[in-house]
N, C-alpha and C positions, 0 to 999 in steps of 0.2 A: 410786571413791567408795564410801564405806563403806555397807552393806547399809541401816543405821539412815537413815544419810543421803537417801539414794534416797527411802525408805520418807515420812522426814517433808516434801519436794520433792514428793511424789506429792500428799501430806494437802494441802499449803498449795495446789497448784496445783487441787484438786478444791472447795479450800475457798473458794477464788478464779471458777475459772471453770463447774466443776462437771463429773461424772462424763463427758456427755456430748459437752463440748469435750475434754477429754483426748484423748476416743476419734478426735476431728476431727484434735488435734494430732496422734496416732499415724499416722493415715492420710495425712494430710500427710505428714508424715516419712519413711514407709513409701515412699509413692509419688514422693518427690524433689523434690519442690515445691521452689522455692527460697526460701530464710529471709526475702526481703524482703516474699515474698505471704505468708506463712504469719504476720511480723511485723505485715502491717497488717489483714489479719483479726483477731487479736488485739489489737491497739490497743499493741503493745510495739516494743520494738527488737528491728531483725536481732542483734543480742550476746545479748538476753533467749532468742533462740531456736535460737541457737545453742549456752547451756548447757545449755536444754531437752532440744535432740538430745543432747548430752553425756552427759546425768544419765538420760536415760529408754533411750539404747540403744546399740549399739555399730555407725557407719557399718562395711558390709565393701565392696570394691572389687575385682573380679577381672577379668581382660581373657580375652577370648575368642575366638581366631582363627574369623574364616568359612570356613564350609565349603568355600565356593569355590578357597580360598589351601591349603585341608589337600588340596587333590583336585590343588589344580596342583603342587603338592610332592609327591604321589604318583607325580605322574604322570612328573616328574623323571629323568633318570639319574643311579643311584647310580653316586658315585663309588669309586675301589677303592683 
């Protein structure tokens, strides 16, 4: 989405719910909430806030093996 775009999404939504709800929706978002709770505190649709996450930030996803599985694969014999 284009910079401008972002920027005037940001105005309507502050102008709409106000600085302080933003900061809720961020935190929301931030912390994983899922779009149906985050929709009905809002009073909108799971869609409405799912463009919201769209336009206000970028999800990332990484996987991350347990320690426990990196220690038993150490522990391993290497093959030759």
């Amino acid at each position: 989405m284009a910079h401008g775009s972002v920027e005037r999404v940001v105005a309507n939504f502050v102008a709409r719910y106000g600085r302080d709800r933003l900061q809720e929706l961020l935190n929301a978002l931030t912390a994983g909430e899922s779009g149906q709770h985050i929709a009905d505190q809002f009073g909108v649709s799971r869609e409405r806030v799912r463009q919201w996450k769209n336009t206000f930030g970028t999800e990332v996803v990484f996987y991350r093996v347990h320690h426990e599985v990196i220690a038993a694969v150490e522990e391993l014999p290497r093959s030759t």
